[in-house]
Biotite code that builds the C-alpha atoms (Angstrom):
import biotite.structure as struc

atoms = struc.array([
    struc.Atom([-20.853, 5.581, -4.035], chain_id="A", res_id=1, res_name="UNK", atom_name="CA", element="C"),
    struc.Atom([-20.290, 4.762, -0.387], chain_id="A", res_id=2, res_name="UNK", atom_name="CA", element="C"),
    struc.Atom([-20.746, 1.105, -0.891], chain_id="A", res_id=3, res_name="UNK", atom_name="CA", element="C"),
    struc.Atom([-17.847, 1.258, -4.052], chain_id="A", res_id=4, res_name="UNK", atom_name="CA", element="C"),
    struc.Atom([-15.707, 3.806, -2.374], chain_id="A", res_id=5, res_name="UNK", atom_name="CA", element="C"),
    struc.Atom([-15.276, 0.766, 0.384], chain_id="A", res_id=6, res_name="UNK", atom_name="CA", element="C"),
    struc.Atom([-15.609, -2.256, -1.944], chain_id="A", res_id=7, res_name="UNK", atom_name="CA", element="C"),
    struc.Atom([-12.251, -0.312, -3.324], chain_id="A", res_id=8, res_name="UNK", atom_name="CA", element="C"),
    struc.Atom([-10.769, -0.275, -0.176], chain_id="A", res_id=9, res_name="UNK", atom_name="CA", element="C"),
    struc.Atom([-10.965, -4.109, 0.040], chain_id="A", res_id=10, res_name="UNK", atom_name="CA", element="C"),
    struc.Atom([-9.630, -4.905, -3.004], chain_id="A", res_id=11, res_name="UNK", atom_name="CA", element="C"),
    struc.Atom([-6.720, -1.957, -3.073], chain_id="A", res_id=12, res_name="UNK", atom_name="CA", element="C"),
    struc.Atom([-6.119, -3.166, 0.611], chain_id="A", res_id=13, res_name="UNK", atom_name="CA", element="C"),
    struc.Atom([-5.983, -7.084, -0.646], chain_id="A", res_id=14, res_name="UNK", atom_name="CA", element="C"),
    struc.Atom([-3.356, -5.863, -3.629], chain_id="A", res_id=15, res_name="UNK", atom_name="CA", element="C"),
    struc.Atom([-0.715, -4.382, -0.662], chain_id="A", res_id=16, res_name="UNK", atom_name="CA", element="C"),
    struc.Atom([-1.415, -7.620, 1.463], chain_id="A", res_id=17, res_name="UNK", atom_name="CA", element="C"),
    struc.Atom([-0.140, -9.454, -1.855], chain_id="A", res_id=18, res_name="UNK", atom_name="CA", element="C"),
    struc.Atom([3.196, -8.185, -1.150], chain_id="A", res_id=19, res_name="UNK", atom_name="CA", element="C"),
    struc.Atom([4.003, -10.938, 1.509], chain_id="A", res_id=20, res_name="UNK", atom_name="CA", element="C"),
    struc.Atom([5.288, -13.539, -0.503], chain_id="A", res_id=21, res_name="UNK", atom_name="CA", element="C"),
    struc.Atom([7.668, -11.434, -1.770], chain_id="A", res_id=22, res_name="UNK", atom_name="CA", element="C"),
    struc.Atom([8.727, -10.505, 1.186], chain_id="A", res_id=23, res_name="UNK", atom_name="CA", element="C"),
    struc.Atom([9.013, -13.738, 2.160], chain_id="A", res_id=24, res_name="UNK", atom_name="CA", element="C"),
    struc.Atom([10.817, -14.674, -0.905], chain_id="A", res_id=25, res_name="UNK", atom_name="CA", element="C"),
    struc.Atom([13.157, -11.945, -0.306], chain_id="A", res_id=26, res_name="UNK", atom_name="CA", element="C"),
    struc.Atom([14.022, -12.981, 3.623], chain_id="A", res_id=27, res_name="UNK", atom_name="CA", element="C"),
    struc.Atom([14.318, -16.111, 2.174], chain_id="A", res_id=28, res_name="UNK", atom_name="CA", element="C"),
    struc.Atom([17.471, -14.972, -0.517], chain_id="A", res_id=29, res_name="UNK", atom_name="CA", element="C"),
    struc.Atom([15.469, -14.887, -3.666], chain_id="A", res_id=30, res_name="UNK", atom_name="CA", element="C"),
    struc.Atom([15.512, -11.383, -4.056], chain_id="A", res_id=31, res_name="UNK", atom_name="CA", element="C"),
    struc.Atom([12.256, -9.651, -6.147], chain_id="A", res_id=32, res_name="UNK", atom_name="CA", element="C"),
    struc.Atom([11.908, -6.364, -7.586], chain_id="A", res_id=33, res_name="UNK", atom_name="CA", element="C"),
    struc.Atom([12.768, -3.591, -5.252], chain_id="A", res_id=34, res_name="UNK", atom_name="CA", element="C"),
    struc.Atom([11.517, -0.543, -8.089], chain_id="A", res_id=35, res_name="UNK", atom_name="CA", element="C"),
    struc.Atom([7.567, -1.530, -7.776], chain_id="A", res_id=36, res_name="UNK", atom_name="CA", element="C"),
    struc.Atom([7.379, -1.519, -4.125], chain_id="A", res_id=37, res_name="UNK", atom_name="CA", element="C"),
    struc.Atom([8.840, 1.466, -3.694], chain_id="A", res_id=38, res_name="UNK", atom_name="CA", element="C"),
    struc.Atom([7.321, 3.435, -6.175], chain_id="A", res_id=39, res_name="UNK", atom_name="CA", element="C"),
    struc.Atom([3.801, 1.862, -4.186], chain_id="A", res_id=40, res_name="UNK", atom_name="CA", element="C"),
    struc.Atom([4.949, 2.802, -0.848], chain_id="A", res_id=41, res_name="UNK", atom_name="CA", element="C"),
    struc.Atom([5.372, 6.773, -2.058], chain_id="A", res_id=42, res_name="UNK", atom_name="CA", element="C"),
    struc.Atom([1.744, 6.469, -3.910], chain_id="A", res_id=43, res_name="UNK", atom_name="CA", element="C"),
    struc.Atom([0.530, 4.742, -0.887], chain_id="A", res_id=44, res_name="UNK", atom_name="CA", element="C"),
    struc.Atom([2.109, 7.911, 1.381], chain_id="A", res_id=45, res_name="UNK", atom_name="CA", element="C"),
    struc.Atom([1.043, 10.038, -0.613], chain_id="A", res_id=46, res_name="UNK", atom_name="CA", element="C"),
    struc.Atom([-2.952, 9.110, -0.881], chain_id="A", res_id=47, res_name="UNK", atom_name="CA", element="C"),
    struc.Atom([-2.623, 8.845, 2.730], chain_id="A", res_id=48, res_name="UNK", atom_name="CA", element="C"),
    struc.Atom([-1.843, 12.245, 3.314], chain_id="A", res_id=49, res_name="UNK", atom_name="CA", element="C"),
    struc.Atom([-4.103, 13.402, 0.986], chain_id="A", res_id=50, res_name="UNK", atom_name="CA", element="C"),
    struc.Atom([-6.953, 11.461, 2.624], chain_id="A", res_id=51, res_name="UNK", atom_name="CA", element="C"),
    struc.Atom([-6.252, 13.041, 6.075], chain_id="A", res_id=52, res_name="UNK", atom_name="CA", element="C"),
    struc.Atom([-5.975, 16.683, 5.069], chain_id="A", res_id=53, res_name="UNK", atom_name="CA", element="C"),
    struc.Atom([-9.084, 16.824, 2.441], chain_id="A", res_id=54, res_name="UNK", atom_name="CA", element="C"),
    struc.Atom([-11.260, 19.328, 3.613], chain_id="A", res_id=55, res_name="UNK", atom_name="CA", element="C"),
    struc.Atom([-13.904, 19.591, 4.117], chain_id="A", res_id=56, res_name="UNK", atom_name="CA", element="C"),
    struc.Atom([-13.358, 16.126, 5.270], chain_id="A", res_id=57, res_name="UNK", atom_name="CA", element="C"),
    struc.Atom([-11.262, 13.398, 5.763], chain_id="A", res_id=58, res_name="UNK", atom_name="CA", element="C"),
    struc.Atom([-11.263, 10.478, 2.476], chain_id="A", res_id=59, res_name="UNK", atom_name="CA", element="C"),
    struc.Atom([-11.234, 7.413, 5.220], chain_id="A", res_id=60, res_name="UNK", atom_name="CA", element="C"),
    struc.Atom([-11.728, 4.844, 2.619], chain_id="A", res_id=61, res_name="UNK", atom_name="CA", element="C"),
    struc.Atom([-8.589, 6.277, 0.776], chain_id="A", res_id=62, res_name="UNK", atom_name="CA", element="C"),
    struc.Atom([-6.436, 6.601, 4.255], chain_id="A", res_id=63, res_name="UNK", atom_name="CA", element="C"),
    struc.Atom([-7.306, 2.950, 4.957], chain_id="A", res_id=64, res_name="UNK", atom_name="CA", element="C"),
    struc.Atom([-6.614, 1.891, 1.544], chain_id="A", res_id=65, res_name="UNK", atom_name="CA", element="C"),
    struc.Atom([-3.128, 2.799, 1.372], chain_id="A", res_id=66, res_name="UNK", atom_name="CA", element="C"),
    struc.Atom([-2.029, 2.213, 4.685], chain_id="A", res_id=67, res_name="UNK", atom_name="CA", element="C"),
    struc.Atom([-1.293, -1.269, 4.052], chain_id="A", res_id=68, res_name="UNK", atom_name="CA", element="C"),
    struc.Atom([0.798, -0.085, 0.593], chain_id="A", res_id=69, res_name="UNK", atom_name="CA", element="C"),
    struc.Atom([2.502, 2.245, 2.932], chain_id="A", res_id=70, res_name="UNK", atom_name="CA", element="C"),
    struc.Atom([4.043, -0.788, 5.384], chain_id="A", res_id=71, res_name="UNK", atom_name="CA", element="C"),
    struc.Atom([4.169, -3.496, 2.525], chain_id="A", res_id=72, res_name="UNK", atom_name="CA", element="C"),
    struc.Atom([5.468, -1.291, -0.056], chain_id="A", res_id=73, res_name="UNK", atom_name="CA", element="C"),
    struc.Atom([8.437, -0.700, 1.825], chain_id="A", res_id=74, res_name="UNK", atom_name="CA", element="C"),
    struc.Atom([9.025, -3.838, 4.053], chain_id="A", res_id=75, res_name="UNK", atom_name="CA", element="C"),
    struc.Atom([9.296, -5.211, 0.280], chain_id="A", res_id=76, res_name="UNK", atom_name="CA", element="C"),
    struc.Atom([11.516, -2.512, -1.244], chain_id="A", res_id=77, res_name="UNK", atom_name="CA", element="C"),
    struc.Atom([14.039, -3.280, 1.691], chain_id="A", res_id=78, res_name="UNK", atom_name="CA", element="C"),
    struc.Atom([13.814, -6.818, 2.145], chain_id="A", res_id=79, res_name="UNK", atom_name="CA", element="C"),
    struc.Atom([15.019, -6.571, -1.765], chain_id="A", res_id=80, res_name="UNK", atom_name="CA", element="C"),
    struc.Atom([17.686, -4.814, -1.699], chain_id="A", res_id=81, res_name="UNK", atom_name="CA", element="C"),
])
């Protein structure tokens, strides 16, 4: 389970890194879909939190999973707007 629970993390981690030519696009003037991002950057925030107050532990996989989401989510959401 530990080995899956961080194979996730790579992969969820690589989906929120997938943002940047989007972002790029957007800087650039062609503008991309502002609703998705955002909507991932409030799921990101919230896993995050949820991974750092989950007793009796902290989730790390999930925290470091959705950090990324957090930044790219909404570096994308603004850059579209």
């Amino acid at each position: 389970m530990q080995i899956l629970g961080w194979v996730a993390t790579v992969t969820a981690m690589a989906m929120y890194f997938s943002y940047i030519p989007q972002i790029s696009g957007n800087l650039k003037g062609e503008k991309g879909d502002w609703l998705q991002p955002l909507v991932a950057g409030i799921n990101c925030s919230l896993w995050v939190i949820y991974g750092l107050i989950k007793r009796p532990k902290k989730d790390w996989p999930i925290v470091v999973a959705n950090s990324p989401g957090i930044f790219f989510g909404f570096f994308a959401f603004a850059t579209a707007l």
